[in-house]
C-alpha positions as MATLAB code, in Angstrom:
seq = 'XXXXXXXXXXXXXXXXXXXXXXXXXXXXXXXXXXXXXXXXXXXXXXXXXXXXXXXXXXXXXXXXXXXXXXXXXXXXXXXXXXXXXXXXXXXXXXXXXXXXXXXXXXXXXXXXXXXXXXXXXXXXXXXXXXXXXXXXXXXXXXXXXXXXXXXXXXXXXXXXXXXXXXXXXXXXXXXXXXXXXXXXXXXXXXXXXXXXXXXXXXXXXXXXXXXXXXXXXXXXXXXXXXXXXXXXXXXXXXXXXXXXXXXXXXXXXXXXXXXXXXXXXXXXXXXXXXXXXXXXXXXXXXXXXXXXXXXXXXXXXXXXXXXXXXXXXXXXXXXXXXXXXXXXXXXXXXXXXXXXXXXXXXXXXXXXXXXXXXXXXXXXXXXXXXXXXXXXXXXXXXXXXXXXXXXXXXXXXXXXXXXXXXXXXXXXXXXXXXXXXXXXXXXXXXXXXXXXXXXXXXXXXX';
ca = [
      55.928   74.541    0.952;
      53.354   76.525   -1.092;
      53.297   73.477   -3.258;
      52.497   70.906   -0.878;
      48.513   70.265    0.807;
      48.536   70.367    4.455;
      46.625   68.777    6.505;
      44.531   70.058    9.403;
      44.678   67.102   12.401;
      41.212   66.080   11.878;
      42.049   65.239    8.498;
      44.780   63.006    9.324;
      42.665   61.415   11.961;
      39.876   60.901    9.064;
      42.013   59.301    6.853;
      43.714   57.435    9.020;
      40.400   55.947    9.872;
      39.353   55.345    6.437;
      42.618   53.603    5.438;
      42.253   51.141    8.582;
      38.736   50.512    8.207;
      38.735   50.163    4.390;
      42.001   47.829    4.350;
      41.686   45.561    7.745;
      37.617   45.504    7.961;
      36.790   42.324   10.249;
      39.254   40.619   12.030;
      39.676   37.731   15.478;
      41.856   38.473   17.721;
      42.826   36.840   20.791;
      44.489   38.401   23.988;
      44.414   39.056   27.929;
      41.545   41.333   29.035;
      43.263   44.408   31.110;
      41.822   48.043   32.421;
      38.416   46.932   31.870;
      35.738   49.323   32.778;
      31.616   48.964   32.344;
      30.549   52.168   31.377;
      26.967   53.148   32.917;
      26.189   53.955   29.586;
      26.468   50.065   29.291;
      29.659   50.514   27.285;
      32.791   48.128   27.719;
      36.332   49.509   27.414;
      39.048   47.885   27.912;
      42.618   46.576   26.324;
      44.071   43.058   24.932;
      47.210   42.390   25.383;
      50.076   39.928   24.830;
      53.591   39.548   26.014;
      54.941   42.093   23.681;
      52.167   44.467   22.786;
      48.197   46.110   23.976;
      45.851   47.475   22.335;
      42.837   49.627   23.241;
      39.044   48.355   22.378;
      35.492   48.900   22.798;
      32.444   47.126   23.368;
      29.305   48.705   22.341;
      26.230   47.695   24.587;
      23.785   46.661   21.558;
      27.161   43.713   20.742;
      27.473   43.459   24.469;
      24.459   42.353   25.653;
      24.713   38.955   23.914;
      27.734   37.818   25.308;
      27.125   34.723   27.681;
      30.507   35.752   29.506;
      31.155   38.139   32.128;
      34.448   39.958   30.808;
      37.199   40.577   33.836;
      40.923   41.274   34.016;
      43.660   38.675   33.116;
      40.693   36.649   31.012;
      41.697   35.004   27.572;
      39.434   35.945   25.332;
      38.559   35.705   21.665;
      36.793   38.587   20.069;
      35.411   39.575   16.235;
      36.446   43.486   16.233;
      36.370   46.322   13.340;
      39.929   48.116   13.485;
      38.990   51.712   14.055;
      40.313   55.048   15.160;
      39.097   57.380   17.804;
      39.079   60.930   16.327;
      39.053   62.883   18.874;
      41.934   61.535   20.638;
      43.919   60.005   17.728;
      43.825   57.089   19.783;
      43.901   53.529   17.037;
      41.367   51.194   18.481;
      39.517   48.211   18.061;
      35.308   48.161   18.183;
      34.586   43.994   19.403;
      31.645   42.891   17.921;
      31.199   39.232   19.296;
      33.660   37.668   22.753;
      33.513   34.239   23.716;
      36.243   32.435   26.373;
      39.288   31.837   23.975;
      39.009   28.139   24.183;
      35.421   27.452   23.255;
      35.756   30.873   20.972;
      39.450   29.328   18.675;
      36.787   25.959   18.529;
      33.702   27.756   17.031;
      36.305   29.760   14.869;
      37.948   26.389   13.351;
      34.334   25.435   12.843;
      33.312   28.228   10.900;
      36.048   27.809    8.785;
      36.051   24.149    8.347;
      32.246   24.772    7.551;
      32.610   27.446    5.117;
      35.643   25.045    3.529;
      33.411   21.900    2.973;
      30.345   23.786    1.921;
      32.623   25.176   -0.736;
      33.675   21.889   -1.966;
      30.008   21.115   -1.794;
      30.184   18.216    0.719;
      26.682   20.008    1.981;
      24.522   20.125   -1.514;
      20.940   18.977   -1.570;
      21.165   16.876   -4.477;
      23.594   14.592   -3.069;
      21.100   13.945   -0.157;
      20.242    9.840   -0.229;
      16.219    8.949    0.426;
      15.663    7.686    3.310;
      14.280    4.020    2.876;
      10.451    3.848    3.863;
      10.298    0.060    4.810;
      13.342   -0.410    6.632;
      14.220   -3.849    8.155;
      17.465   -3.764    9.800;
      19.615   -0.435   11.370;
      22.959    0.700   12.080;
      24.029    2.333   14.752;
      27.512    3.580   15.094;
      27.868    5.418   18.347;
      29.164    4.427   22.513;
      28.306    0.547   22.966;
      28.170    1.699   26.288;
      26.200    4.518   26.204;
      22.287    5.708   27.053;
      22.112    6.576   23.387;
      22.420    3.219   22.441;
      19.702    2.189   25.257;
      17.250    4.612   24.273;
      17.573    4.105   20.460;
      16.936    0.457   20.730;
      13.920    0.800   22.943;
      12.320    3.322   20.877;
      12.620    0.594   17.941;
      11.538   -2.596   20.445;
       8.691   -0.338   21.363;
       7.713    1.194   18.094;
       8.656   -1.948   15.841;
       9.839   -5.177   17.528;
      10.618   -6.623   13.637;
      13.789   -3.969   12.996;
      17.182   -5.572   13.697;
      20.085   -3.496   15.387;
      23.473   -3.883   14.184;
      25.738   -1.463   16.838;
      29.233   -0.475   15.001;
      31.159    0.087   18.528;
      32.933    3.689   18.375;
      34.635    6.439   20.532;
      32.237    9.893   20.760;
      34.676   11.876   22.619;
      38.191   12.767   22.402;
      41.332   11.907   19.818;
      40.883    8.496   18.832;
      36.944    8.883   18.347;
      37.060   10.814   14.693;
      39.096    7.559   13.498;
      36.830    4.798   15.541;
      33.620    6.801   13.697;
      35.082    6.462   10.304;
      36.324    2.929   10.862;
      32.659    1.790   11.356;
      30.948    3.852    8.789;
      33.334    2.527    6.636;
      32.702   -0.755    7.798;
      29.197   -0.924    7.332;
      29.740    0.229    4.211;
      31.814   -2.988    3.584;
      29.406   -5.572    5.309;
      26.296   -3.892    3.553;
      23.640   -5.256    6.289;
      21.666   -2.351    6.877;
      19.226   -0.168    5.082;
      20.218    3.078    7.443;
      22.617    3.841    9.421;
      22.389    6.516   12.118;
      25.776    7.911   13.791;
      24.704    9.404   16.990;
      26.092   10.747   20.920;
      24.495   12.288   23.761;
      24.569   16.605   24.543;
      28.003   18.281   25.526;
      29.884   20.944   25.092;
      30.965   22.328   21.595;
      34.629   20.496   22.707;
      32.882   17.275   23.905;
      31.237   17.348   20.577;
      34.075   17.927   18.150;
      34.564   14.711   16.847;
      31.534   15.022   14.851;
      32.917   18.302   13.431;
      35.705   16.609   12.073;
      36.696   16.372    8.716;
      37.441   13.098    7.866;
      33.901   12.469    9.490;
      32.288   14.600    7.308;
      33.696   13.156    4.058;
      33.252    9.836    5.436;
      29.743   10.342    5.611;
      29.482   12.003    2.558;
      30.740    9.210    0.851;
      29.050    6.566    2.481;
      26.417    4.799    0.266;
      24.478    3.895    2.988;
      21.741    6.955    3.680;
      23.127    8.084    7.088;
      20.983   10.149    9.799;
      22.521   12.179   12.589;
      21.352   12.604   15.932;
      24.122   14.362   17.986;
      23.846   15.937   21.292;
      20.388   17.915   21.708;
      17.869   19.959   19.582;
      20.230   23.179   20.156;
      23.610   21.190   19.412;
      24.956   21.796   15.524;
      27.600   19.708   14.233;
      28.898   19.711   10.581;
      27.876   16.032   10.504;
      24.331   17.341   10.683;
      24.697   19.406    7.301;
      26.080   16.469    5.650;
      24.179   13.221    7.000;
      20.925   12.619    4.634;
      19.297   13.346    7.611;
      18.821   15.398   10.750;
      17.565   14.255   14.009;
      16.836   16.377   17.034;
      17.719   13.754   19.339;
      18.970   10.050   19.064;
      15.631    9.087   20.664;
      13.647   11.291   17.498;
      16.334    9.426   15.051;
      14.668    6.121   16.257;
      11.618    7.652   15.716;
      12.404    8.638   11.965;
      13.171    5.189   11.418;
      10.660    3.095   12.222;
       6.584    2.747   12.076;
       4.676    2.284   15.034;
       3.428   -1.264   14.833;
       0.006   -0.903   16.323;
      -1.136    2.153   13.614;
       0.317   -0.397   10.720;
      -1.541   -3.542   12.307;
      -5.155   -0.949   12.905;
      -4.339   -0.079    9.256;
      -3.909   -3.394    7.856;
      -7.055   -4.416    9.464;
      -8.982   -1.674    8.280;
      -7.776   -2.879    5.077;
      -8.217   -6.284    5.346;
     -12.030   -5.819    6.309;
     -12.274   -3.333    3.244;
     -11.387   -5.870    1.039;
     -13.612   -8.832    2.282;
     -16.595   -6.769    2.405;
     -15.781   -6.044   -1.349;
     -15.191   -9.495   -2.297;
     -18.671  -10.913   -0.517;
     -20.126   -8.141   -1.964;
     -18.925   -9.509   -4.879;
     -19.402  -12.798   -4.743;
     -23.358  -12.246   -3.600;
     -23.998  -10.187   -6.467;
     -22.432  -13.027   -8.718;
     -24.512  -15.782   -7.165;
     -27.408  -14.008   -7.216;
     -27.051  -13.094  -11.216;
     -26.014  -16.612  -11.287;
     -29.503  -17.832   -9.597;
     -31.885  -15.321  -11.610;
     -30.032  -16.598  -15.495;
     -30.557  -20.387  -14.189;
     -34.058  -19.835  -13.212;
     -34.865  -17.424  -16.217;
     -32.671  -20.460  -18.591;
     -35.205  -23.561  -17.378;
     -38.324  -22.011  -17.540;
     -37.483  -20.935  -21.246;
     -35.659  -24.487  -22.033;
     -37.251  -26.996  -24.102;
     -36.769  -29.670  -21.880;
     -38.445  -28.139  -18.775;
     -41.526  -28.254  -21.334;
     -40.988  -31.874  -22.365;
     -40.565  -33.020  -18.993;
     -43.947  -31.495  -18.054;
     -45.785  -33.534  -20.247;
     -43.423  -36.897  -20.027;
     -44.683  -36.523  -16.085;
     -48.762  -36.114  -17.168;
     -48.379  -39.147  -19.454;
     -46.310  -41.600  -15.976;
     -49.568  -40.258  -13.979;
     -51.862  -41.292  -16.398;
     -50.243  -44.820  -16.682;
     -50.326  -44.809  -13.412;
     -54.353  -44.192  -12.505;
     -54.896  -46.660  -15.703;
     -53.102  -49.424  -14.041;
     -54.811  -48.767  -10.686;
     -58.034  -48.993  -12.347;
     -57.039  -52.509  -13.921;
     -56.014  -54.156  -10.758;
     -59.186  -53.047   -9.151;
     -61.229  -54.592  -11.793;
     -59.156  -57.846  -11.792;
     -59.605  -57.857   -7.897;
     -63.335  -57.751   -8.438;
     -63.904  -59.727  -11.137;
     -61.522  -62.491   -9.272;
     -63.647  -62.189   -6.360;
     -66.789  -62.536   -7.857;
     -66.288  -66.546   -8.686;
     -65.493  -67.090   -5.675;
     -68.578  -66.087   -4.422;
     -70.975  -68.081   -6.598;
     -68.783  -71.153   -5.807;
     -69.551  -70.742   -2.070;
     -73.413  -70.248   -2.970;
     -73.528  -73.087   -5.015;
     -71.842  -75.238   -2.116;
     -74.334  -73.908    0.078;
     -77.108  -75.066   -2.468;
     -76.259  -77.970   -3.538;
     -78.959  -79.799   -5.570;
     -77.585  -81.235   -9.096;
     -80.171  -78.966  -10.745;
     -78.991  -76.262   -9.291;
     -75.172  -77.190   -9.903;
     -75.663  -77.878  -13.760;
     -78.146  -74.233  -14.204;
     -76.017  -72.196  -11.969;
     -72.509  -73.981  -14.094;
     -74.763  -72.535  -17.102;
     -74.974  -68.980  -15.567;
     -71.531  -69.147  -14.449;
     -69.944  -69.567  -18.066;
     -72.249  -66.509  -18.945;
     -70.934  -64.630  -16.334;
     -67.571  -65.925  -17.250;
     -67.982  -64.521  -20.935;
     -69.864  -61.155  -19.748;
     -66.879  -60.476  -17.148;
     -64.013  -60.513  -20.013;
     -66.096  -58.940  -22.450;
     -66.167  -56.073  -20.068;
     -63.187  -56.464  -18.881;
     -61.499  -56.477  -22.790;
     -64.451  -53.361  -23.289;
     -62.643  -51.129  -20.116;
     -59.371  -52.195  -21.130;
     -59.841  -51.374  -24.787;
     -61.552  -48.013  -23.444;
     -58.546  -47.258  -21.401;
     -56.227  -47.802  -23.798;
     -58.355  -45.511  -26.697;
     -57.966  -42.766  -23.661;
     -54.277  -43.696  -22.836;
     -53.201  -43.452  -26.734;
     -55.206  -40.191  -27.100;
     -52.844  -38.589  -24.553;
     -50.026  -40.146  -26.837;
     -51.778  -38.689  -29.648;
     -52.195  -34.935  -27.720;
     -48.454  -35.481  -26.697;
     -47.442  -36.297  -30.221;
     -49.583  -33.070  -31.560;
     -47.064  -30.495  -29.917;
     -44.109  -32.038  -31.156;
     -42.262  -30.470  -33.934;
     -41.332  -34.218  -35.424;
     -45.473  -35.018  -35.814;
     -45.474  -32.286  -37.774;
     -42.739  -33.295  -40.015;
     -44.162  -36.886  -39.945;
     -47.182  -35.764  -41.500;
     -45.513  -34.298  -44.777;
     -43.800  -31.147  -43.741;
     -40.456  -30.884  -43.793;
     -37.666  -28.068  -42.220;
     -35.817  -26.174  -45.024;
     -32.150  -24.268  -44.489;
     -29.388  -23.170  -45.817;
     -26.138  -21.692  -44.411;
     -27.488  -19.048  -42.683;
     -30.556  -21.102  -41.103;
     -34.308  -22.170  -41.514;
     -35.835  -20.248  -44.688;
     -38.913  -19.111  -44.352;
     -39.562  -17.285  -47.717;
     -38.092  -17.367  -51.273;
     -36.099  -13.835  -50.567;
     -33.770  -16.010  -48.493;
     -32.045  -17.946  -50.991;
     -31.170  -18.088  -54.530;
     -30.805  -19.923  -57.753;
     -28.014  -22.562  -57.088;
     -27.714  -22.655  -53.422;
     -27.621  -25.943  -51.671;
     -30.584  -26.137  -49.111;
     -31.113  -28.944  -46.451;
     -34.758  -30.819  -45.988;
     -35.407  -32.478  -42.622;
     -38.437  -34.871  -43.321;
     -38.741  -38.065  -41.046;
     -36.186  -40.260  -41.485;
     -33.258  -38.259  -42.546;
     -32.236  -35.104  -44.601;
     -32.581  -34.368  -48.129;
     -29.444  -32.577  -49.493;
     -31.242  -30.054  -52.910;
     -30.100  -27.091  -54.800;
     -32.366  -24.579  -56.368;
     -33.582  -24.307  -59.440;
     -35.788  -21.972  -59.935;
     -37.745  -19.885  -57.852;
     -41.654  -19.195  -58.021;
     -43.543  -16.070  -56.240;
     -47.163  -17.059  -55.170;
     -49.740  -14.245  -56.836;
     -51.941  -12.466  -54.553;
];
């Protein structure tokens, strides 16, 4: 006995408490609520029980006080609890942490741990997340053909972007048969690949209306689906394990319609803006280019030869023209003038008279082509000077009065440094050109 420790109570009860809290830490547990009392401290005690056994509990108020349920006897319940022991009493008890009604409670249990399974085997990792296309033409819908999730999606799209084509997969949302009827059609629009997004969808519920969406064959199918899928189940505060693995999340099946397409009337104002941008550019362009184009025309034909040429071919037409003028009046005169004496000689008569003025009328005869030949041959000195002033500023009169044009390869030469001893030179004289090579070359002395 002297040999042996032993223990005052409290130390048992200490490391009793230890053992149980150390080796069981958090555990569910599911029972009938008996003996329940609310404290007016704002503590909950109270004992779970089964057919064959009970066990004490408490109920702290900082845990109580979010609990949505109000706790009474003969309730199934689900609670997270810390296995403890009461010291003072020796009494073994449980301290609940979270209660929820056993059915909805076993539900968000299975979901943890079907969540904490799939995000293990990485069915939730960013980098498998798809992009969601940016111009998308045609969408899939996989949810109640029936529905007002349907409805609303497609007038959200009609509204927002009359061009997008709906392709409904008909499924079940709710109850047994709906997990297989949503993996049928997201694994038939896999199959058919006619749409650039698909977006798997119900109305709000409760966490056991919604379950279909938190099962697993969902999940993978969705996972696996090379379409890029977007969720949009229940409302903003509803969670389902197809939202963690869709590309996607929506808020609402009306937001996932949203996501999806453009509102026509900002791409239309856009494409205007744009369109107007870009013909203001291209007048602008095309007036700058015409008016370039005007000021090199008008700068080339003042500068061109002929513009020159034609000046002085127009000088030379007008004076042809005012010496012809000048001859017909002349001739008009001249042919009137016989006329004249013909009708005074009628009116006179007498045979001397016919014979003198016949006399004076030859003379007149000869004076009137003498000066006619002297203003023609004056008008013709002054027409071929004009020919000759013409002729002056041409660069072939100066060549037809013994100069001639010299070049070589590179052009006209205008001084011995620009060619040498046996290079062939051209000489444009009158009639032709004169091929010559050099000889020799001579400087002229100053």
């Amino acid at each position: 006995m002297a040999a042996q420790h032993i223990l005052q109570v409290s130390e048992l009860t200490k490391k009793v408490k230890f053992m149980l809290e150390s080796e069981l830490n958090t555990v569910w547990l599911c029972g009938e609520i008996s003996n329940f009392i609310a404290a007016s401290s704002g503590h909950w005690y109270l004992s779970l029980k089964d057919a064959k056994s009970q066990v004490k509990c408490a109920m702290f108020k900082g845990n109580n006080r979010r609990t949505r349920i109000t706790p009474k006897n003969g309730q199934q319940v689900l609670v997270r609890a810390k296995v403890s022991l009461y010291e003072p009493r020796g009494d073994f008890q449980i301290i609940i942490e979270l209660m929820e009604d056993a059915g909805e409670g076993l539900l968000k249990q299975q979901y943890e741990q079907l969540k904490q399974t799939l995000n293990a085997k990485g069915l939730f990792g960013q980098q498998y997340k798809q992009t969601i296309p940016k111009h998308i033409t045609r969408v899939g819908i996989i949810t109640s053909p029936t529905g007002a999730v349907v409805k609303d999606i497609i007038s959200v799209l009609q509204r927002r972007n009359p061009a997008i084509s709906v392709i409904i997969y008909p499924a079940l949302v709710q109850g047994e048969q709906a997990k297989f009827d949503i993996v049928n059609a997201i694994d038939s629009a896999n199959a058919r690949e006619e749409c650039d997004v698909l977006i798997v969808g119900r109305g709000g519920g409760s966490l056991e209306d919604l379950w279909p969406f938190n099962e697993e064959d969902v999940v993978e199918a969705i996972f696996h689906s090379k379409i890029p899928t977007i969720s949009a189940v229940g409302h903003e505060i509803d969670t389902t394990l197809v939202d963690y693995v869709a590309d996607l999340r929506a808020p609402t099946p009306s937001a996932a319609a949203e996501l999806v397409s453009k509102d026509m009337s900002e791409s239309l104002n856009q494409l205007a803006i744009i369109t107007q941008r870009v013909k203001q550019n291209i007048q602008q362009r095309l007036n700058d280019n015409q008016h370039k184009a005007q000021t090199l025309q008008h700068r080339l034909f003042q500068v061109h030869p002929e513009q020159k040429l034609q000046v002085y071919q127009q000088k030379a037409d007008e004076l042809a023209q005012r010496l012809n003028q000048a001859l017909e009046r002349e001739v008009k005169r001249f042919n009137v003038m016989p006329d004249n004496l013909i009708k005074r000689l009628l009116q006179l008569s007498p045979q001397q008279n016919i014979l003198h003025n016949k006399e004076k009328l030859r003379q007149r005869e000869k004076q009137l082509t003498l000066h006619m030949q002297r203003i023609l041959d004056r008008k013709s000195e002054r027409f071929i000077s004009a020919i000759g002033q013409l002729n002056l500023v041409s660069p072939l009169a100066t060549i037809a009065r013994g100069y001639s044009v010299t070049r070589n390869m590179k052009g006209i030469v205008n001084n011995t440094h620009q060619v040498k001893i046996g290079e062939k030179l051209n000489l444009q004289v009158t009639d032709g050109i004169i091929e010559t090579e050099v000889i020799n070359i001579k400087l002229n002395k100053h």
